[in-house]
C-alpha positions as CSV (number, residue, x, y, z in Angstrom):
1,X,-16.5,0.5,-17.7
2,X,-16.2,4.3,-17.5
3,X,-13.8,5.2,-19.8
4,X,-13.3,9.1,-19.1
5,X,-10.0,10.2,-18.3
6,X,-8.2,13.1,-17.4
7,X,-5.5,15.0,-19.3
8,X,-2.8,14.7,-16.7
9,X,-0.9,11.6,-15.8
10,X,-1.0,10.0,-12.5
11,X,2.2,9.3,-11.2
12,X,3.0,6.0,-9.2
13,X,4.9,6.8,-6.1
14,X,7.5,3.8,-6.2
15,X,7.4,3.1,-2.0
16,X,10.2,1.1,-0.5
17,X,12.9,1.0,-2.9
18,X,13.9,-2.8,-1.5
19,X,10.3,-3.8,-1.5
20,X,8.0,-5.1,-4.6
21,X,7.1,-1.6,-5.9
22,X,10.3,-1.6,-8.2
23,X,9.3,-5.0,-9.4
24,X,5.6,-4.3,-10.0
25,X,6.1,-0.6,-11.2
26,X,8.7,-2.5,-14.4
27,X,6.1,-4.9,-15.1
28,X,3.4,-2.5,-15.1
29,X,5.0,-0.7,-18.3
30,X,5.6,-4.2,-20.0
31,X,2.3,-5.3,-19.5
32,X,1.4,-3.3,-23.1
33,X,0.8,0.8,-24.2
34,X,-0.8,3.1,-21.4
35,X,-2.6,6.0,-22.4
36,X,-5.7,8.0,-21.4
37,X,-6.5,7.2,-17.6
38,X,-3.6,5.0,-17.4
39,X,-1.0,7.1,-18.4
40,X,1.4,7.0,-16.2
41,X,5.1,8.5,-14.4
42,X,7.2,7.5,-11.7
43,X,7.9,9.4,-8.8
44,X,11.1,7.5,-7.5
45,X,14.9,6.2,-8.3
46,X,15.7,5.3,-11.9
47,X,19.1,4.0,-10.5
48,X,17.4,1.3,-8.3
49,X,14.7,0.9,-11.1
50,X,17.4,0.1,-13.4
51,X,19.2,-2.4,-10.6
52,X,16.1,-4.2,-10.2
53,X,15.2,-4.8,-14.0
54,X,19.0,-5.8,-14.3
55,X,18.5,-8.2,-11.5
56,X,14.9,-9.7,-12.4
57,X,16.4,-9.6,-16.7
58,X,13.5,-7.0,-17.2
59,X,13.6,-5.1,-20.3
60,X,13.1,-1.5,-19.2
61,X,13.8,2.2,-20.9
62,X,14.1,4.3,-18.5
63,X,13.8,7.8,-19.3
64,X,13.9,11.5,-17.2
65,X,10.5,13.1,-17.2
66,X,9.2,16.6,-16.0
67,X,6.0,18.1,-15.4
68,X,4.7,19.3,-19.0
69,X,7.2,17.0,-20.9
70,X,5.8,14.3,-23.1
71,X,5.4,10.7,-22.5
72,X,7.2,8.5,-25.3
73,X,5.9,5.1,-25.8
74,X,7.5,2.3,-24.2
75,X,9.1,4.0,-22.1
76,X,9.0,4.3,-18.3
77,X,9.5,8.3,-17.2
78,X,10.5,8.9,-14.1
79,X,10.6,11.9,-11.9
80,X,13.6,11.7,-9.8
81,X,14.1,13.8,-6.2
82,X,17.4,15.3,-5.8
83,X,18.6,12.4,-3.0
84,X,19.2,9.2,-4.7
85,X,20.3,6.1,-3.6
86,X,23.5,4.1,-4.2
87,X,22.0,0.2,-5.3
88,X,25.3,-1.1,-4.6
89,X,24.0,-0.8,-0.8
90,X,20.9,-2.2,-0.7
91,X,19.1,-5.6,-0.2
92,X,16.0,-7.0,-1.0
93,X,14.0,-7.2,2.0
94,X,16.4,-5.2,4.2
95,X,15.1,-1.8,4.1
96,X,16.4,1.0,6.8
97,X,16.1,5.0,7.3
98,X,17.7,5.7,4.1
99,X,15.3,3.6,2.2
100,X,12.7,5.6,4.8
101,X,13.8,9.0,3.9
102,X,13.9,7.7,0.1
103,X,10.2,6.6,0.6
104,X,9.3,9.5,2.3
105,X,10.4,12.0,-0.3
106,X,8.8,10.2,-3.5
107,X,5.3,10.8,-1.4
108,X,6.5,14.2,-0.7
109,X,7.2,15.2,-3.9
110,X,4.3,13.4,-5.9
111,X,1.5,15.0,-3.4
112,X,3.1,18.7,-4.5
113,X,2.8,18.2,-8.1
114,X,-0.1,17.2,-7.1
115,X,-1.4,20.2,-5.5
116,X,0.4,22.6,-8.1
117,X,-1.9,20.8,-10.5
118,X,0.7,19.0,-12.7
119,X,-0.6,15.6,-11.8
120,X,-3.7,14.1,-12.1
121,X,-3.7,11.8,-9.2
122,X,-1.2,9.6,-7.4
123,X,-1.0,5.8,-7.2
124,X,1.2,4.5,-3.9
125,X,3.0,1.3,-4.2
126,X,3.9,-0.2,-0.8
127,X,6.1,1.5,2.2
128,X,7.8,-0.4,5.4
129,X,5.9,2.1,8.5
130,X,8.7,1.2,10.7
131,X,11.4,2.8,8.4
132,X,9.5,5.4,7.6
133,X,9.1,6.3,11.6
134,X,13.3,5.4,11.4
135,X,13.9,8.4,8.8
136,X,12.2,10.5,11.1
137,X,8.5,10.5,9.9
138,X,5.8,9.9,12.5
139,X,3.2,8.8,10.2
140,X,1.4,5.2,10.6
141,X,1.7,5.3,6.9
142,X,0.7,6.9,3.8
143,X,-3.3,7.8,4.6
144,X,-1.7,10.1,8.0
145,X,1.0,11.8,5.7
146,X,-0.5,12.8,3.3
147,X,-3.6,14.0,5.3
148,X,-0.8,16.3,7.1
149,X,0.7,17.4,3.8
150,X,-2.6,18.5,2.4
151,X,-3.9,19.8,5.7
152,X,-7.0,17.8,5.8
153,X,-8.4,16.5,9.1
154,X,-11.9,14.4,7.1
155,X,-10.8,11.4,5.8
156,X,-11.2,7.7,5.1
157,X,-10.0,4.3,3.5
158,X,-11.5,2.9,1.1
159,X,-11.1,-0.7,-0.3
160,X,-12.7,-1.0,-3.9
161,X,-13.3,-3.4,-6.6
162,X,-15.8,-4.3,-9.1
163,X,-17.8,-6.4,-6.8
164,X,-17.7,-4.7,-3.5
165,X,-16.4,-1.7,-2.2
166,X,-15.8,-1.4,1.9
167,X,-15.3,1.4,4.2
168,X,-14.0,1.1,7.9
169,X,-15.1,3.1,10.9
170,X,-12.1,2.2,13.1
171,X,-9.2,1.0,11.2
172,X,-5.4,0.2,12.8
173,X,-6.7,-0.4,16.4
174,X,-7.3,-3.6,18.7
175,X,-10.4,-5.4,18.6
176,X,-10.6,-4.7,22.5
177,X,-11.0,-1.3,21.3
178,X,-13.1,-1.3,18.9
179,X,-16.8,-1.0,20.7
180,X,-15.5,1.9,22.7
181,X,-14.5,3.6,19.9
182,X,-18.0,3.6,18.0
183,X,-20.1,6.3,18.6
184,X,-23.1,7.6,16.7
185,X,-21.3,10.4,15.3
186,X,-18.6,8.1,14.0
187,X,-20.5,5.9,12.0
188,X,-22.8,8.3,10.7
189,X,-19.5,10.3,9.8
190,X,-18.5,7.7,7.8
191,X,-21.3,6.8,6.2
192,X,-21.7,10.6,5.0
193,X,-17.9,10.1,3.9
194,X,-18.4,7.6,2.4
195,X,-21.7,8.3,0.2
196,X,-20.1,11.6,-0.9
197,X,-16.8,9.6,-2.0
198,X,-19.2,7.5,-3.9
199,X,-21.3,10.0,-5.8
200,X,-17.8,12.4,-6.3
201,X,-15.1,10.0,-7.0
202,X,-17.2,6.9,-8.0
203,X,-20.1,9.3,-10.4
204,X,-22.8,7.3,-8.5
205,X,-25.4,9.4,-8.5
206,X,-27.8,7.9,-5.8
207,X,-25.8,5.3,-4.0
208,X,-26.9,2.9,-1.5
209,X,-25.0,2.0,1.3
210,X,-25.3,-0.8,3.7
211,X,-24.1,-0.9,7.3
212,X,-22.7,-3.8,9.2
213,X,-23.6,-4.6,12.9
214,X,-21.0,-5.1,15.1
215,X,-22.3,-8.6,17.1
216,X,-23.5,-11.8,15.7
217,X,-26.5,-11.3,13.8
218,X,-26.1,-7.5,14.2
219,X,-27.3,-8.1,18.5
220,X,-30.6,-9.9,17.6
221,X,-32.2,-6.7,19.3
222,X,-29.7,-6.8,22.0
223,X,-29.4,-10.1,22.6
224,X,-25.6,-10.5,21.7
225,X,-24.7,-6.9,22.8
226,X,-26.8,-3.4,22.7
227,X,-24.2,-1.4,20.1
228,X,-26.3,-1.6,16.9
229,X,-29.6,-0.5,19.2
230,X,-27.6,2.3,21.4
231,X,-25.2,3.8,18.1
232,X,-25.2,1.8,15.1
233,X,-28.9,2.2,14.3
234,X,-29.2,6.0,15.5
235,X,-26.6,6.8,13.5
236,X,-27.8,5.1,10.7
237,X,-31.1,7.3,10.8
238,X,-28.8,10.6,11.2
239,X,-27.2,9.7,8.0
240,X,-30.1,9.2,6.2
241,X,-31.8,12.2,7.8
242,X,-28.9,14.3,5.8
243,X,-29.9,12.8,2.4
244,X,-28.4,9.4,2.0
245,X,-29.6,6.0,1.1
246,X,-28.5,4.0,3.8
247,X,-29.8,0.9,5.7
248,X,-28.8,-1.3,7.9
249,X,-27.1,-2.4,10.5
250,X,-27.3,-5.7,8.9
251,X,-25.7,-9.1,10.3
252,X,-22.3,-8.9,9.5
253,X,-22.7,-12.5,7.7
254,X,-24.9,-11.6,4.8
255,X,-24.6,-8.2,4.4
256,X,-21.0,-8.9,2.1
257,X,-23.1,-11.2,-0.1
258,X,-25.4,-9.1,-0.4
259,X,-23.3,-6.1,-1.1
260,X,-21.2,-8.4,-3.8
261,X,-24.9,-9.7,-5.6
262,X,-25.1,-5.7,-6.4
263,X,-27.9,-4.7,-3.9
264,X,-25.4,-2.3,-2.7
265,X,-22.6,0.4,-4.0
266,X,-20.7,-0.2,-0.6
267,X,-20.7,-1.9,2.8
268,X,-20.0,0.6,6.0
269,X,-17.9,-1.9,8.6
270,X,-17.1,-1.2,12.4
271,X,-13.9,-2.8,12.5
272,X,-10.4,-3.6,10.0
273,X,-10.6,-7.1,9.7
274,X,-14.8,-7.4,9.6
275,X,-14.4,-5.6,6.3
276,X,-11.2,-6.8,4.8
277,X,-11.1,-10.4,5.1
278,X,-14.5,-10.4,2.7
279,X,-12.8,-7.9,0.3
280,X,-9.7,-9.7,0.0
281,X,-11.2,-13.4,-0.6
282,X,-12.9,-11.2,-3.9
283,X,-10.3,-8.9,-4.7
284,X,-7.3,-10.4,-3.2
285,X,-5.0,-9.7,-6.9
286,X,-6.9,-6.2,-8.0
287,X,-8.4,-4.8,-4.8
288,X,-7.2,-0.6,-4.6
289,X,-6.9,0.8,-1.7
290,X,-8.7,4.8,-2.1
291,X,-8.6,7.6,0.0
292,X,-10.8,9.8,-0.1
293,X,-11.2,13.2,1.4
294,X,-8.0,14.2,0.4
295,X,-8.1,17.4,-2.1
296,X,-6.0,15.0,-4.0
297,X,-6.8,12.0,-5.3
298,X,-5.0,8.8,-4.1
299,X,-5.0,5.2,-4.8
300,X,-3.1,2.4,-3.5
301,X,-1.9,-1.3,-4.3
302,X,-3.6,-3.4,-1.7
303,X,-0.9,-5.3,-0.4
304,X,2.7,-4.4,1.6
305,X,6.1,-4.6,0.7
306,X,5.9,-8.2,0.4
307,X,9.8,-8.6,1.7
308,X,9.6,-12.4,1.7
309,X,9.6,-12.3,-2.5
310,X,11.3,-8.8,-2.9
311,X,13.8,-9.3,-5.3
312,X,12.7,-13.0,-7.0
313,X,10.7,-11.8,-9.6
314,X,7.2,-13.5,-8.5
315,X,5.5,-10.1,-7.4
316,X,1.6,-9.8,-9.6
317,X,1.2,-6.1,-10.9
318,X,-3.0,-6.3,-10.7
319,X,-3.4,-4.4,-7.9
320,X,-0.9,-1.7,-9.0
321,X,-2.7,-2.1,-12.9
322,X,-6.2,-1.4,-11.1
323,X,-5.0,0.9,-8.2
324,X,-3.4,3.3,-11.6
325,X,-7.0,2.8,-13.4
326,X,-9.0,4.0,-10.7
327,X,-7.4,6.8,-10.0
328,X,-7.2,8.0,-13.4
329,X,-11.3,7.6,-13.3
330,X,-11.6,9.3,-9.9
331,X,-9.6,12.2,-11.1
332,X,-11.6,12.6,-14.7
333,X,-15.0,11.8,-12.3
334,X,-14.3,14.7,-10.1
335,X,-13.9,17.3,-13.0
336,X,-16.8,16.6,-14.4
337,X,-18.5,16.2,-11.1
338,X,-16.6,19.5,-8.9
339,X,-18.4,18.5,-5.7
């Protein structure tokens, strides 16, 4: 386990305040002493953290905390934007713009600090996209946001744990879509993306990648299709003409096992779902949710709002515990690293 850490705390952006981010953000805390890459600060409400640990019969200390100011333990700082909200108004599960704009200002804030240098890195628990857009934001979600906020127009998703790590070449669209959307300069764009993300962020210093074909048995040379022969597999040799160590494409139904057994750092995918539904039978509990390209670094829980359990006290912390780890190792990697 790389145990390097960086000076600076990474603060956990709390998402929708009716959601499970209050809930997993108290029981991070209480799950024992955080220091080096886990130290940690809210960016979010201490009124609705409060409501929630009164309403779940969480212990909690909630304490103000500014940029420079030290982290007592057992306590849980928070950073607090000027607009609050009023808990006597909300409802588990119910949120609306004002729980949008609240959302929207915790990322907002936290991404600043950021890029004034006060932070290390942030860690995003869940938001509801629809409330965001409500509030006035015209993001999908986080990943588009704070792309805008840091002006950066090169970036990716990537969906980590300790046995495999996946990255997507079309994410949010329709699987009608999908095969149109692939070129050769798209996949081999991610795969560049993602072998850089692996060596900076990751301190791998000569990954291997693997690529998934799109078809059954990756087109058995073109019988199933002709997208691995005419972009998949050219752009596969353009990425490994620029330096990395890449192969593939690869059936889509062994290259996961493959990739998990350790034969390689990460798994290149065509498509949301051909990616995640592997990841998430491994890493359902602890799988992070990275992007990278950013100038900042950013993790993520791997799971929504979860508004069907908001509120009951059943939400699992692991993803948020991992999602905070990584990024704390991401940030003290790319120090070291500068590339």
């Amino acid at each position: 386990m790389n145990q390097l850490t960086s000076h600076l705390p990474v603060a956990i952006t709390m998402g929708c305040p009716v959601g499970v981010g209050p809930e997993i953000i108290l029981k991070f805390f209480a799950s024992g002493p955080h220091t080096g890459e886990e130290q940690a600060v809210v960016i979010g409400d201490p009124g609705v953290l409060s409501w929630c640990a009164r309403e779940l019969g969480l212990d909690a200390e909630i304490v103000a905390w500014q940029p420079g100011w030290n982290i007592l333990p057992g306590t849980i700082p928070v950073l607090a934007p000027e607009r609050s909200l009023d808990p006597a108004t909300l409802h588990w599960g119910r949120p609306d713009k004002w729980t949008g704009r609240a959302m929207a200002l915790y990322i907002e804030t936290a991404a600043r600090l950021l890029q004034n240098g006060v932070l290390a890195a942030m860690t995003t628990c869940p938001i509801a996209k629809s409330s965001l857009q409500a509030a006035g934001y015209n993001y999908p979600g986080h990943t588009e946001m704070l792309a805008d906020l840091c002006k950066s127009r090169e970036y990716g998703m990537m969906m980590a744990g300790d046995r495999l790590r996946v990255t997507l070449v079309t994410i949010h669209v329709g699987l009608a879509q999908v095969a149109r959307l692939l070129t050769r300069e798209s996949v081999a764009g991610m795969i560049m993306a993602t072998d850089r993300a692996l060596r900076c962020d990751f301190a791998i210093a000569a990954p291997k990648i693997a690529v998934a074909g799109l078809n059954p048995h990756a087109s058995e040379e073109g019988l199933f299709g002709d997208e691995e022969i005419r972009v998949i597999a050219p752009a596969v040799n353009m990425a490994a003409g620029h330096g990395c160590h890449v192969h593939g494409p690869f059936p889509p139904d062994t290259v996961f096992f493959k990739a998990a057994a350790g034969e390689y750092d990460a798994v290149v995918c065509m498509y949301h779902d051909q990616g995640l539904i592997p990841f998430k039978l491994l890493h359902f509990s602890d799988g992070v949710n990275v992007t990278f390209g950013l100038p900042i670094v950013r993790t993520s829980v791997d799971h929504g709002t979860a508004y069907d359990i908001a509120g009951k006290g059943v939400a699992d912390p692991s993803s948020l515990q991992a999602a905070v780890h990584l990024a704390g190792r991401i940030a003290a990697n790319r120090e070291i690293i500068q590339c």
